[in-house]
Backbone bond lengths (Angstrom), bond angles and torsions (degrees), N, CA, C in turn:
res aa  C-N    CA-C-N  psi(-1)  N-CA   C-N-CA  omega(-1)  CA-C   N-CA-C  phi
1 X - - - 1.465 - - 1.528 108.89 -
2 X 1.309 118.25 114.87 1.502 125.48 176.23 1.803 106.17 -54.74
3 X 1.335 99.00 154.66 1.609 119.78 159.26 1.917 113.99 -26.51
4 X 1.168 104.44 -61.83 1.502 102.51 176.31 1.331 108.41 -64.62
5 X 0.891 125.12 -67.78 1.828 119.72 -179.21 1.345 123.07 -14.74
6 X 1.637 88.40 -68.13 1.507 117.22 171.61 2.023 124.42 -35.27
7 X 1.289 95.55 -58.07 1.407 114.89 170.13 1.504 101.74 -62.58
8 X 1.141 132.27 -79.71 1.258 117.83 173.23 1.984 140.07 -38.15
9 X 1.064 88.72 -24.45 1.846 104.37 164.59 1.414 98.35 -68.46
10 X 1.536 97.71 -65.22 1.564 104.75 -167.45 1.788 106.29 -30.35
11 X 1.472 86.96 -60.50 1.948 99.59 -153.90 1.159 104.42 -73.44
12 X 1.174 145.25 -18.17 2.021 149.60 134.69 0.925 114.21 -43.86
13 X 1.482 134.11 -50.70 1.913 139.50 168.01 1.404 102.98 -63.77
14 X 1.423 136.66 -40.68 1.634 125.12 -167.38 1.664 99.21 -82.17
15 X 1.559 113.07 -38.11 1.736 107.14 168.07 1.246 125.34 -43.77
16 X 1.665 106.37 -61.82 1.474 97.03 179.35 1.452 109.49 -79.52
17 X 1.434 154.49 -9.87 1.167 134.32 -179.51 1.808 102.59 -76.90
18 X 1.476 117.24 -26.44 1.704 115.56 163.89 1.026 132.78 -67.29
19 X 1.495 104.24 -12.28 1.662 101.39 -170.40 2.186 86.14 -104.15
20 X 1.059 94.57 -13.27 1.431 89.15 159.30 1.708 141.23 -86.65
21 X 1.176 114.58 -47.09 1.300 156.56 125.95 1.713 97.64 -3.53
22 X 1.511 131.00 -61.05 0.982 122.41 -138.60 1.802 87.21 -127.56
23 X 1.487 121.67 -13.59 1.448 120.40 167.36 1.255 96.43 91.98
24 X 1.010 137.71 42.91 1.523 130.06 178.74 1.404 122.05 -71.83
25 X 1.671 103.81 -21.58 1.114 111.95 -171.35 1.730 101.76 -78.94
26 X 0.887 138.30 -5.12 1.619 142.33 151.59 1.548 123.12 -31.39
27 X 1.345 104.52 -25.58 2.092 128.19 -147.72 2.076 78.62 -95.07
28 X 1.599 104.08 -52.91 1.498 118.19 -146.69 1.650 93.34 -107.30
29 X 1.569 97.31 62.52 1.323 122.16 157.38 1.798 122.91 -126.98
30 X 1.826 107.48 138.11 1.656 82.35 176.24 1.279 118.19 -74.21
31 X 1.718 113.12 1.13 1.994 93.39 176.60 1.903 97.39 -82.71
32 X 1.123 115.85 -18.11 1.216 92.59 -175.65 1.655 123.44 -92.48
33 X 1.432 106.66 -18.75 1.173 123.30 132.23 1.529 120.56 -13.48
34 X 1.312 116.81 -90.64 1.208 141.77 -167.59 1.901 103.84 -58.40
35 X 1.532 119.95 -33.17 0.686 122.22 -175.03 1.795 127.89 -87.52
36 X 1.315 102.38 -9.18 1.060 130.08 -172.59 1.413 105.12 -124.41
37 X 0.993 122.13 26.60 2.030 114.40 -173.24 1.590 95.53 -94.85
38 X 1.222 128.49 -51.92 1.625 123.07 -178.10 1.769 109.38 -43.22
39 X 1.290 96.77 -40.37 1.652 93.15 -154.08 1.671 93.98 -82.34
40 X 1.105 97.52 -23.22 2.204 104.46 -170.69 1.501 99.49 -75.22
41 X 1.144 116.86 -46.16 1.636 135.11 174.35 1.548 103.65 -43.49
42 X 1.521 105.85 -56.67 1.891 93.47 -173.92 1.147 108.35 -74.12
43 X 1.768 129.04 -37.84 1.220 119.55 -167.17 1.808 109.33 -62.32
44 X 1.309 103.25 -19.76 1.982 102.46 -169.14 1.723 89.06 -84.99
45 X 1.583 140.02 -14.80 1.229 127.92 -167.31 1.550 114.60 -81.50
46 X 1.916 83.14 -22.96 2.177 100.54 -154.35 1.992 75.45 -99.10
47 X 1.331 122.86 -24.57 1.668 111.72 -164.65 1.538 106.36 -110.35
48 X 0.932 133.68 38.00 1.793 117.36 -159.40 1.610 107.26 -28.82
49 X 1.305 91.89 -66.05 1.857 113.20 -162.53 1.563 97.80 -64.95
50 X 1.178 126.17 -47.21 1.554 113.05 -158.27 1.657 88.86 -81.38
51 X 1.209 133.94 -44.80 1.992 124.39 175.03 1.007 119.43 -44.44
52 X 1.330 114.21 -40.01 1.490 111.27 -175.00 1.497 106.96 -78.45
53 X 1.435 123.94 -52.56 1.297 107.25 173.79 1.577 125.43 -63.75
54 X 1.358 115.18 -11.39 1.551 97.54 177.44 1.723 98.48 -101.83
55 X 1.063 135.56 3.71 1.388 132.04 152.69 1.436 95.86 -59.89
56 X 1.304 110.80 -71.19 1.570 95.24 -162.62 1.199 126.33 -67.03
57 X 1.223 114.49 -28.97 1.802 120.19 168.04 1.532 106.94 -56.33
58 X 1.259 123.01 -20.76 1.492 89.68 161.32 1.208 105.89 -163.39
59 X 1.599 106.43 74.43 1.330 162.11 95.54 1.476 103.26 -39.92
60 X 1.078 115.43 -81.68 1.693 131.19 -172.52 1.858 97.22 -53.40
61 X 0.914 94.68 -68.20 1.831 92.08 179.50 1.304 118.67 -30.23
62 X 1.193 111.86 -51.59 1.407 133.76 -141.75 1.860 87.55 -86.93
63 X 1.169 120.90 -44.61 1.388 126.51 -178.62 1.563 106.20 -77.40
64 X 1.023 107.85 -47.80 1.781 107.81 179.29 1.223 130.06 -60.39
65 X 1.386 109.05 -27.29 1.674 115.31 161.65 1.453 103.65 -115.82
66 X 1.293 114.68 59.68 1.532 124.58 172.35 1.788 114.02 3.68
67 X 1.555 103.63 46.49 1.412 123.17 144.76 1.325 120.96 -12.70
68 X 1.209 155.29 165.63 1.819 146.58 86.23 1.130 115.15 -27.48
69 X 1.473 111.41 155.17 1.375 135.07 177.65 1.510 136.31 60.90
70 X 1.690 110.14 40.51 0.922 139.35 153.85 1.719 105.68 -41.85
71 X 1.284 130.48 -78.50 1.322 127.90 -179.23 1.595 132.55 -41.14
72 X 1.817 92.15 -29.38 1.818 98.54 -173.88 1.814 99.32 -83.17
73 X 1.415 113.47 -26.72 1.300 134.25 176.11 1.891 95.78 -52.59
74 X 1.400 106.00 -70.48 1.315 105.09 -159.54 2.270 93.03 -61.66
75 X 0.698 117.30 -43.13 1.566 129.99 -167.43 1.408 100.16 -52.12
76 X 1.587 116.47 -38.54 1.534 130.73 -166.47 1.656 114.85 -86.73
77 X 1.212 95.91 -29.85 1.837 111.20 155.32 1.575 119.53 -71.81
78 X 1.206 119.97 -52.28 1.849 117.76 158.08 1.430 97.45 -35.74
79 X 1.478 120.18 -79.87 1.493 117.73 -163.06 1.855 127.24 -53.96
80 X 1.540 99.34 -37.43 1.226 86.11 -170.26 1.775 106.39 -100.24
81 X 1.475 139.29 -39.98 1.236 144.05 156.15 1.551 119.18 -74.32
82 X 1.473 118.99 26.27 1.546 115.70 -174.99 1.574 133.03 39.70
83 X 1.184 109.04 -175.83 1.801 100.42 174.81 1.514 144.32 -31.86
84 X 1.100 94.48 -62.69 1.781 118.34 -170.79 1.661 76.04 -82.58
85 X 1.175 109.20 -93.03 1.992 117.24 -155.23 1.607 103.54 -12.83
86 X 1.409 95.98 -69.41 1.502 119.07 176.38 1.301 105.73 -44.86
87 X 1.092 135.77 -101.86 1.709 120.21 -160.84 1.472 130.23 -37.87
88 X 1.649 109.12 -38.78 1.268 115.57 152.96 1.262 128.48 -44.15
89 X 1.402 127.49 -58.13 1.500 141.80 163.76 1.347 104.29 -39.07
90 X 1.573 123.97 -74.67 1.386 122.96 176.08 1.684 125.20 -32.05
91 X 1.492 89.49 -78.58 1.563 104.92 -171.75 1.702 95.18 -47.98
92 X 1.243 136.18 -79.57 1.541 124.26 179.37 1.388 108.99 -27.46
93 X 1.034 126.38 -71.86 1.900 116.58 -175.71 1.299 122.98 -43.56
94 X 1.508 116.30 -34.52 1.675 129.46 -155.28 1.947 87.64 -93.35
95 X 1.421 123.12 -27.41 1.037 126.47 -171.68 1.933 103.07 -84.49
96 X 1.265 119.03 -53.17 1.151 119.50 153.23 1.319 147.13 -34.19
97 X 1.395 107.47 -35.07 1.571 132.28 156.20 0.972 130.78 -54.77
98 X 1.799 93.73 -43.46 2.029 106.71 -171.59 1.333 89.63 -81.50
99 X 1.219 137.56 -40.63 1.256 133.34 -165.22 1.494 105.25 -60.87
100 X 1.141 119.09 -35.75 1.594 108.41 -160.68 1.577 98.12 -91.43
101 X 1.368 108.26 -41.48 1.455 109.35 170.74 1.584 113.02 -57.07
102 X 1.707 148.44 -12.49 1.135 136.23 169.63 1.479 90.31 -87.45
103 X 1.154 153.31 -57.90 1.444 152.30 -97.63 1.883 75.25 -103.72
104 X 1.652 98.32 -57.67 1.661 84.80 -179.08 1.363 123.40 -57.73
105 X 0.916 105.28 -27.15 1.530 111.05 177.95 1.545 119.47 -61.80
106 X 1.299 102.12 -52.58 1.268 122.11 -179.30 1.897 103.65 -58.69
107 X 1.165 123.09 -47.11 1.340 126.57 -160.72 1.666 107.27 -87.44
108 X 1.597 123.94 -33.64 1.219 140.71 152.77 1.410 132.97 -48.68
109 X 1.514 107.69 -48.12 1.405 105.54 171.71 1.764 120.23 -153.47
110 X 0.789 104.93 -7.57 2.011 107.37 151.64 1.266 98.18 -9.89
111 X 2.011 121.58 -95.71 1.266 118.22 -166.38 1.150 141.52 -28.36
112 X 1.699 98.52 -45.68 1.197 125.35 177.35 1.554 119.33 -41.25
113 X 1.859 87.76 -67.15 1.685 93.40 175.91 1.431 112.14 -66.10
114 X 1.340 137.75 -50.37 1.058 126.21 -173.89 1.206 132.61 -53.21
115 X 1.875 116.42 -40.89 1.157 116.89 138.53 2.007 140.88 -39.18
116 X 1.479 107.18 -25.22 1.613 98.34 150.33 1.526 119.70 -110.31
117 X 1.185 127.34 -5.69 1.212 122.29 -177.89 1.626 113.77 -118.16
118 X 1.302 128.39 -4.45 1.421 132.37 -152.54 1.206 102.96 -70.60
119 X 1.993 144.14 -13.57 1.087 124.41 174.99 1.744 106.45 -67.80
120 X 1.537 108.40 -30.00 1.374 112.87 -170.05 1.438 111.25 -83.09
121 X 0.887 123.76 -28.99 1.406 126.97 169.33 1.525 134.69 -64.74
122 X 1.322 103.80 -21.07 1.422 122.96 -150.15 2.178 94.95 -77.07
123 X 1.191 113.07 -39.72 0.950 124.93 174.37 1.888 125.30 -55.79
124 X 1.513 103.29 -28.52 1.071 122.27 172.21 1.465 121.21 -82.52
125 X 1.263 106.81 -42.98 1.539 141.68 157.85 1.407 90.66 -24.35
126 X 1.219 124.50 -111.33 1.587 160.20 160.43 1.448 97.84 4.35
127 X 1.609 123.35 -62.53 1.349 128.17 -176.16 1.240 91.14 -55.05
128 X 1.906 139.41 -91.89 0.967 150.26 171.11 1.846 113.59 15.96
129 X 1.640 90.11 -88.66 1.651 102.71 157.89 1.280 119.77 -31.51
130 X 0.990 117.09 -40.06 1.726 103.95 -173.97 1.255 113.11 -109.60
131 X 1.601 118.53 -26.58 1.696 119.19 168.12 1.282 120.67 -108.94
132 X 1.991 110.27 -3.89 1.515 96.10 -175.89 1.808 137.81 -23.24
133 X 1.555 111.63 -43.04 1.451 97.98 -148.42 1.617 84.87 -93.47
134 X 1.226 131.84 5.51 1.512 123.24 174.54 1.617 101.62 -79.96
135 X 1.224 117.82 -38.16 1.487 137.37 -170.14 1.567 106.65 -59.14
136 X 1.455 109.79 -53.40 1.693 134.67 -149.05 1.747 72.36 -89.74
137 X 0.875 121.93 -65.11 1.538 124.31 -155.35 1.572 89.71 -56.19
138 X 1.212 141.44 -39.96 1.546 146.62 -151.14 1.894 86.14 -70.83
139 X 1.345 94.27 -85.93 1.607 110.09 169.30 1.520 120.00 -20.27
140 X 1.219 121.84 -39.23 1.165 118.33 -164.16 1.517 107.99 -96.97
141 X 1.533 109.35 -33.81 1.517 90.04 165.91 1.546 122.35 -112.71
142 X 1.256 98.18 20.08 1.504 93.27 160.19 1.974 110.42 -92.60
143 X 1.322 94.45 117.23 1.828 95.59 -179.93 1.941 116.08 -63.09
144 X 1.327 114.69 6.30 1.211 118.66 179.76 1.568 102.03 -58.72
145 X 1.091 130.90 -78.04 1.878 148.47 -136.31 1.780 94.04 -101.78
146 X 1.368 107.50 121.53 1.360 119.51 175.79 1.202 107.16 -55.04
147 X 1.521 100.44 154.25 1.615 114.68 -163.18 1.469 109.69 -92.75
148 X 0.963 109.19 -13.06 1.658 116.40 178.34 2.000 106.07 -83.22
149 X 1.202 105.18 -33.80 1.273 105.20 -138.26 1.566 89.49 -89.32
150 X 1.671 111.07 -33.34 1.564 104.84 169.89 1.533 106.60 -84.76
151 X 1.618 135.33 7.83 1.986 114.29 137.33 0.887 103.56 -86.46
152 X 1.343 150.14 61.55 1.446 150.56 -177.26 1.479 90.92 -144.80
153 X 1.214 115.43 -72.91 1.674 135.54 -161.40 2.125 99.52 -61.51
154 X 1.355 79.70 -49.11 2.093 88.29 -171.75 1.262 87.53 -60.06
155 X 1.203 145.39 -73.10 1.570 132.08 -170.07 1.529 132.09 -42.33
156 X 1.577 93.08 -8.92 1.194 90.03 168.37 1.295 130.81 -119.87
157 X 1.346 103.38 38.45 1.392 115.24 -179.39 1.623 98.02 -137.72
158 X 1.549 117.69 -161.23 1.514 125.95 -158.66 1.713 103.24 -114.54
159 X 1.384 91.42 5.82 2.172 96.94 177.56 1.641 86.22 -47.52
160 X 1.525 113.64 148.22 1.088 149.52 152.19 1.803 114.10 -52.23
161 X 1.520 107.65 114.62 1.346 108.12 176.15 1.671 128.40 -42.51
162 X 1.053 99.30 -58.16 1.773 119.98 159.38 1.777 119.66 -46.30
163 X 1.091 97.01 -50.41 1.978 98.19 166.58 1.325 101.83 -70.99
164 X 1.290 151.00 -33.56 1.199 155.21 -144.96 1.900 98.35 -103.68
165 X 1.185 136.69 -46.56 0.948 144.19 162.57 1.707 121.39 -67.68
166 X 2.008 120.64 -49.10 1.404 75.82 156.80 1.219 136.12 -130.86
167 X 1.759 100.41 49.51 1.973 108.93 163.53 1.454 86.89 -91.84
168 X 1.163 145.30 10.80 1.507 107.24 150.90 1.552 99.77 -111.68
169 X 1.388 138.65 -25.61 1.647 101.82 171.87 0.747 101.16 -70.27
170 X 1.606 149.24 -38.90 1.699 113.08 173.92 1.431 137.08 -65.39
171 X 1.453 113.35 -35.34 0.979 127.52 163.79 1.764 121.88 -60.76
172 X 1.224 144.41 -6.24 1.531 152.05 145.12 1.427 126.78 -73.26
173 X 1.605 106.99 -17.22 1.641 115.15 -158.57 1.688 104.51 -68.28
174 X 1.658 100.31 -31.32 1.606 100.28 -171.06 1.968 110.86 -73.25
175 X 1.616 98.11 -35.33 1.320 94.76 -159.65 1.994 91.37 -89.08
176 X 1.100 124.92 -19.42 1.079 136.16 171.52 1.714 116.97 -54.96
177 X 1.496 114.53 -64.30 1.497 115.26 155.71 1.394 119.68 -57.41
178 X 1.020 130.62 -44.91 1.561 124.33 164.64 1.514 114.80 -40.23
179 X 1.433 132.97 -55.50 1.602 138.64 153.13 1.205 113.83 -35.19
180 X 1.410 101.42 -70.50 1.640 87.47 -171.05 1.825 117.26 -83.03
181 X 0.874 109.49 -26.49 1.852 102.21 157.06 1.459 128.45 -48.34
182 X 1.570 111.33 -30.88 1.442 127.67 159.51 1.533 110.72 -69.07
183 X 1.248 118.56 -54.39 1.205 115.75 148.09 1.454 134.47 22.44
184 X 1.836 101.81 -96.79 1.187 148.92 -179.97 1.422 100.23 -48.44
185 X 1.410 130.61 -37.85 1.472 132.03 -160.54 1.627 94.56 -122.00
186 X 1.366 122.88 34.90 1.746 124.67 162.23 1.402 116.86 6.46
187 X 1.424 81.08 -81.56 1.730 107.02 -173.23 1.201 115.86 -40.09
188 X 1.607 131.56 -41.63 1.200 124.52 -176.12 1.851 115.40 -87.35
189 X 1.587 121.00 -4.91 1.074 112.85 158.51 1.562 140.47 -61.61
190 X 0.911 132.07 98.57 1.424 126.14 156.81 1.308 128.23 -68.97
191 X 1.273 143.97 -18.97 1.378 130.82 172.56 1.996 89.95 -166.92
192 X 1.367 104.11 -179.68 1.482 108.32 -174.57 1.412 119.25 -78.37
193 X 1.499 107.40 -8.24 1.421 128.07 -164.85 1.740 102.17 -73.47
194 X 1.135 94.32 -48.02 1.943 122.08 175.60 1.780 96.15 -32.14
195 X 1.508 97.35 -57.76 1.313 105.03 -178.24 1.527 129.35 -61.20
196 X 1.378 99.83 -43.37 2.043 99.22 -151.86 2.377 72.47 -111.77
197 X 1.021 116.50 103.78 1.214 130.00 178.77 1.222 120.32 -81.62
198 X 1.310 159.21 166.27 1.142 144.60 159.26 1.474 120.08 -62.96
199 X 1.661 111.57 -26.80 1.484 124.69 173.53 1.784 99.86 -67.80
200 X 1.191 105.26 -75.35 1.282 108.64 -174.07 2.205 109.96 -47.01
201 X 0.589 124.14 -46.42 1.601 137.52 146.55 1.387 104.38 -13.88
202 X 0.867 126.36 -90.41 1.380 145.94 -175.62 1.459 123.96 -51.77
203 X 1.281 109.59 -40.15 1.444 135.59 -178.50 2.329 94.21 -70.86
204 X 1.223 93.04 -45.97 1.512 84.61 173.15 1.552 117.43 -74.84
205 X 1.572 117.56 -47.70 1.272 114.87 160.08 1.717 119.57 -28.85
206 X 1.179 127.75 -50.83 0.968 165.54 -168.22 2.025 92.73 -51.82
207 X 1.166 98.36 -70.00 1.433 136.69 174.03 1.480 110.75 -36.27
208 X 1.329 97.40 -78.11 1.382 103.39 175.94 1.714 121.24 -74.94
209 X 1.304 130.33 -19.81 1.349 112.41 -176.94 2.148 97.46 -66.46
210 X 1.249 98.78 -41.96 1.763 108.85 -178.34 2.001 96.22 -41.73
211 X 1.426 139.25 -45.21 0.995 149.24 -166.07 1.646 93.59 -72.22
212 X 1.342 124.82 -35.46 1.672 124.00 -161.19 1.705 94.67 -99.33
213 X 1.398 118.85 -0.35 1.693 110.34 -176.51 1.316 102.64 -87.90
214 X 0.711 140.39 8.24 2.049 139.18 152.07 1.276 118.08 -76.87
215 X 1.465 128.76 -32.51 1.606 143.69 -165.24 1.521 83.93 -101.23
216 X 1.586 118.06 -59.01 1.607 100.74 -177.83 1.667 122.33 -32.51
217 X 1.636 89.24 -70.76 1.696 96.82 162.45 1.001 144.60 -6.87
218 X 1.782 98.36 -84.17 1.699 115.83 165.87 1.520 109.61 -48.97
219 X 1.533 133.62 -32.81 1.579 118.79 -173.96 1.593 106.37 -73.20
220 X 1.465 95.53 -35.25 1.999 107.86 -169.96 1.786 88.90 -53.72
221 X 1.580 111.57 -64.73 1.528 101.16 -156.28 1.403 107.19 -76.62
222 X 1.004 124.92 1.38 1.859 110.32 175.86 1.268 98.23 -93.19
223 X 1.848 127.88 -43.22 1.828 102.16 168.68 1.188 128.14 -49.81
224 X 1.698 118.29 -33.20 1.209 105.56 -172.11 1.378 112.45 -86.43
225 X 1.531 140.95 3.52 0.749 120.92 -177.31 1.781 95.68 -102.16
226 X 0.993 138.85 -7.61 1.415 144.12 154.94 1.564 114.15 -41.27
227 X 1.227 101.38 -31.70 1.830 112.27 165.89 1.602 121.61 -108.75
């Protein structure tokens, strides 16, 4: 790994060991949330422009070094910019994040793996290329598989930057408005669970297998035409 690489690992590993280090994750709680909504509320009334951008600046942070508290983030946009503002605000930042978090990924260690694994990969590769955004789209709205861990995984394969950017803003918008619409109604949250329901759960499951019925397809008609 060259000099630049290096520095860049470094300065992604010293972020998140500070935002650990220093408890940050305390801020990207809903009691503290909840506890802090009056005072966050006036500052976004007296700041429009400067709240929204430092929501989203780290919004973006917070996703790019696959942080905690993505959800209290999206919840904190319902509350303080309402419905529409809020999901828009969100979903753009959380999409911005993943992006920078694959690109590093991709530019950091791709070679690497491909150089020991690329006969095995290559097959996945190929699928990707030709079905990525049915795939990415599957992933993204099914709430099963952490959201960090597939911009981690996509970077390390040959998915297309552009499919990769927008099967996840499309693919976040549902579970994204669901957050911040919960959001909007604070007061009635008690924990995150309130939010991501087994109905609502399912309803995305739901979501995404409809995204995997094109790839189903294409496998059904190439066996049968093998016979």
């Amino acid at each position: 790994m060259n000099l630049k690489k290096t520095l860049i690992l470094l300065a992604a590993a010293g972020a998140v060991a500070l935002f650990f280090y220093l408890d940050l994750e305390r801020f990207l709680t809903l009691e503290a949330l909840k506890a802090n909504r009056q005072f966050l509320a006036g500052y976004c009334a007296a700041h429009k422009g400067a709240s929204v951008a430092l929501f989203m600046g780290i919004y973006i942070l917070q996703t790019a070094l696959s942080l905690p508290g993505a959800a209290v983030l999206s919840l904190a946009a319902g509350a303080l910019f309402g419905v529409l503002a809020g999901t828009v605000y969100a979903v753009c930042a959380a999409t911005i994040g993943a992006t920078l978090a694959f690109l590093v990924t991709r530019y950091l260690l791709r070679d690497a793996v491909a150089g020991r694994f690329g006969a095995r990969l290559e097959g996945l590769n190929r699928e990707l290329e030709q079905r990525g955004w049915n795939y990415l789209l599957f992933l993204r709205l099914v709430p099963l598989f952490p959201f960090f861990l597939i911009n981690l995984a996509a970077g390390l394969t040959r998915l297309p930057l552009r499919v990769f950017v927008l099967g996840t803003l499309i693919g976040i918008i549902p579970g994204g408005f669901v957050f911040v619409n919960a959001g909007a109604s604070l007061a009635a949250i008690d924990s995150l669970a309130d939010v991501a329901s087994p109905r609502v759960l399912g309803s995305f499951a739901l979501l995404g297998l409809f995204a995997l019925v094109p790839v189903l397809y294409g496998k059904l008609k190439r066996r049968q035409n093998r016979f």
